[in-house]
N, C-alpha and C positions, 0 to 999 in steps of 0.2 A: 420627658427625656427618654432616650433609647436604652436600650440595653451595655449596649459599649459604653455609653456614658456615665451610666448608672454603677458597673462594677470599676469604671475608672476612678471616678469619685469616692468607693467605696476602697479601691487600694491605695489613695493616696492620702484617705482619713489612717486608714493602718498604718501607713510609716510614719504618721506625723502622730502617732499613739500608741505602737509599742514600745515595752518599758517603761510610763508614763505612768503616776495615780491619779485617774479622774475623779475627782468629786465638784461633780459639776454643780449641783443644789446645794452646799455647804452645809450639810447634815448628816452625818451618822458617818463621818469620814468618807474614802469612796466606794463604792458597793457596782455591782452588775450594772444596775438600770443608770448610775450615772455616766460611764459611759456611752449606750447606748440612747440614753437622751442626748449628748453633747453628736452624736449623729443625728439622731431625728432634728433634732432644730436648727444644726448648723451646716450639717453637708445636706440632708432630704428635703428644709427647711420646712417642713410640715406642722411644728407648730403645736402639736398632740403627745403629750408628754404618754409613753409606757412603761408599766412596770409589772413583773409578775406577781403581785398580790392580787393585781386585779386581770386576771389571765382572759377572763370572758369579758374583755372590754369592748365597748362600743366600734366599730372600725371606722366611725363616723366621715364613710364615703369619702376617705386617706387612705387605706389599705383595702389588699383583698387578699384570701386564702391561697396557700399555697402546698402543694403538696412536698412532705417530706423528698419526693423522689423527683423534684423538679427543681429543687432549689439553686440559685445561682449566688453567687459572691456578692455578700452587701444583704440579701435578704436576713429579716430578725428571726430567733426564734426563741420561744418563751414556754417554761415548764410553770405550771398553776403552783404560784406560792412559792416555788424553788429558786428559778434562775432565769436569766435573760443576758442575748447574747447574739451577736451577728456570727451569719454563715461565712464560714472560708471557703475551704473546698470539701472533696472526699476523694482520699488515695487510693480506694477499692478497698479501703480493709477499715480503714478508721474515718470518722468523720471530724473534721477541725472546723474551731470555731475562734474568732476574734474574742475574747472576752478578760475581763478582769473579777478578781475575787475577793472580799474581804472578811471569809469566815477566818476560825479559828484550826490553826493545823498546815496542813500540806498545800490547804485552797488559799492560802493569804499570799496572794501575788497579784503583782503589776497587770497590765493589760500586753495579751502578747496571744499566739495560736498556737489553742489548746484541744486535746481530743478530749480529755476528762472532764468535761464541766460542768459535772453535776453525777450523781449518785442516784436521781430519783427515776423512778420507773414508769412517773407518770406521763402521759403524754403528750410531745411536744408540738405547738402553734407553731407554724409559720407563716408569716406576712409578707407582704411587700409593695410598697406603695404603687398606686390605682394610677398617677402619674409615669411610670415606666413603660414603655411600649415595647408589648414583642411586637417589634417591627422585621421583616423578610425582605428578601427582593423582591419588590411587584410586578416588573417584567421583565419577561425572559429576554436577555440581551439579542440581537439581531446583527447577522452581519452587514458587511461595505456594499452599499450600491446607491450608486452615482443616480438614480434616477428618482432617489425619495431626499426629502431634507433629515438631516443625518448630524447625531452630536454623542460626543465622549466621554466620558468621565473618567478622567482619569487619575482621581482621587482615590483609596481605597474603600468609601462608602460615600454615599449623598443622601440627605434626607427625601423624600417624597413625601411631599402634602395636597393633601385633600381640597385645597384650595390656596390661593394667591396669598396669604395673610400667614406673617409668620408665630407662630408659638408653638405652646408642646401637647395643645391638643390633636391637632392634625396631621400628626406626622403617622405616615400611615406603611412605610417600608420604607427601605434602601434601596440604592443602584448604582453599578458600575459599570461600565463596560458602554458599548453601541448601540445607541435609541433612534428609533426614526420622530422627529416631532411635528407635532401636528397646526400647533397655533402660538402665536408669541403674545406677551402682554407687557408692555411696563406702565407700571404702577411707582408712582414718585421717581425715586431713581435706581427700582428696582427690576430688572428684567426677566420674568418667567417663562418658561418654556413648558408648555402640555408633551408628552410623551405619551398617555394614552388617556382614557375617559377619568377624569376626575383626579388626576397625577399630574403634577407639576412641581419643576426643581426651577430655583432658584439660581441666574446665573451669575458663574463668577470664572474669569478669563484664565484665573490660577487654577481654575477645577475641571474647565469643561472646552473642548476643542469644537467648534462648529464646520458641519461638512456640507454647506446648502447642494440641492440638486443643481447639477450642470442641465444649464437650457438645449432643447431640443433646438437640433439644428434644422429648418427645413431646407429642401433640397430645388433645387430649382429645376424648372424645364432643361433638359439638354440643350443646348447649341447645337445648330443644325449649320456646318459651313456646306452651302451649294457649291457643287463643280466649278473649276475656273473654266470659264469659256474660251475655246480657240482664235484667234487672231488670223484673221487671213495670211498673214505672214509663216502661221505654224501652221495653217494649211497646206499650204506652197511650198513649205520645205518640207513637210511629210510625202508630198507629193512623190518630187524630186528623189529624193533618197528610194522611195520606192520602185523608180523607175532604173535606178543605178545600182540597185541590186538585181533589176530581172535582167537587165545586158548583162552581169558577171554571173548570170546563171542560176540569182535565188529566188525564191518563190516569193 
């Protein structure tokens, strides 16, 4: 999956989980990690149960590292033995976090976005599943001309894949805007278009306008009309006229 899709998934696990008590694993009432399991296996469906007892866990080629200072909406993040909890955002001054709590005191609350969550000084793991693409634009959009084959997007993003087959390994950027394309394929009843080496989007008549090149016109030899030829008759009266202007005196 992409990144837009990734923190989509990730806000709409939020609304459908604040205020809520998760106890996803039916043991010890709910605690941090069962939330965050009932993410991992239901919205990331990954399958790899996490908890912060076991902070140096395996990232059994499901996640990869992520730095505190890159983190985006939906990433986990996990203190050794303490807490575990998805990232919200950061306001500039405080950093929030999705999490629920079931200590004793002030931490015994619902699941909701919190800055506080946790007291420990140790330092915090962040992940985020190996399935997410930072995907970009891959090419620079191009303007109108009539003399290359020409298509629009005019969705606000499209996927680009690395080849003709669809899933969520190949998906290699986004694009919007004016492509010139280079080869078309379909495949079953689906119809691909190449935009540049190894980039191909998927068409679909809701998403994308096609602008084929207008054919060269060729121009043909001029027409040559020859002189109309004179008539003895417009001889004869040229003649005449000529002769009836030099009696009245013209040249």
């Amino acid at each position: 999956m992409d990144i837009n899709e990734y923190i989509k998934k990730y806000e709409n696990f939020k609304k459908l989980t604040i205020g809520k008590y998760i106890d996803y694993d039916g043991v010890y009432s709910y605690q941090c990690f069962d939330l965050v399991n009932k993410y991992v296996y239901e919205v990331l469906e990954l399958g790899w149960s996490l908890n912060p007892l076991y902070y140096n866990f395996n990232l059994q080629d499901k996640y990869k590292e992520v730095s505190t200072e890159e983190m985006i909406s939906g990433d986990i993040c996990i203190w050794q033995g303490e807490h575990i909890c998805i990232f919200d955002h950061y306001d500039g001054d405080k950093t929030w976090y999705l999490s629920q709590d079931n200590s004793e005191g002030a931490l015994k609350r619902p699941t909701g976005v919190y800055s506080n969550v946790t007291s420990s000084k140790l330092t915090m793991r962040a992940v985020r599943p190996i399935k997410v693409k930072d995907v970009i634009e891959v090419i620079p959009v191009v303007k109108k001309n009539e003399k290359h084959d020409q298509l629009e997007i005019i969705i606000d993003q499209l996927m680009v894949r690395s080849d003709t087959v669809i899933n969520d390994d190949n998906i290699i950027g986004i694009a919007k805007g004016i492509y010139n394309y280079y080869e078309i394929k379909e495949i079953d009843d689906y119809i691909w278009y190449r935009i540049g080496d190894d980039q191909w989007i998927l068409y679909d008549k809701q998403s994308i306008i096609l602008f084929p090149k207008k054919p060269e016109l060729i121009e043909d030899d001029p027409i040559v009309i020859p002189p109309k030829k004179k008539s003895i008759f417009d001889i004869i009266s040229n003649f005449i006229k000529r002769i009836i202007s030099f009696l009245r005196g013209g040249k």
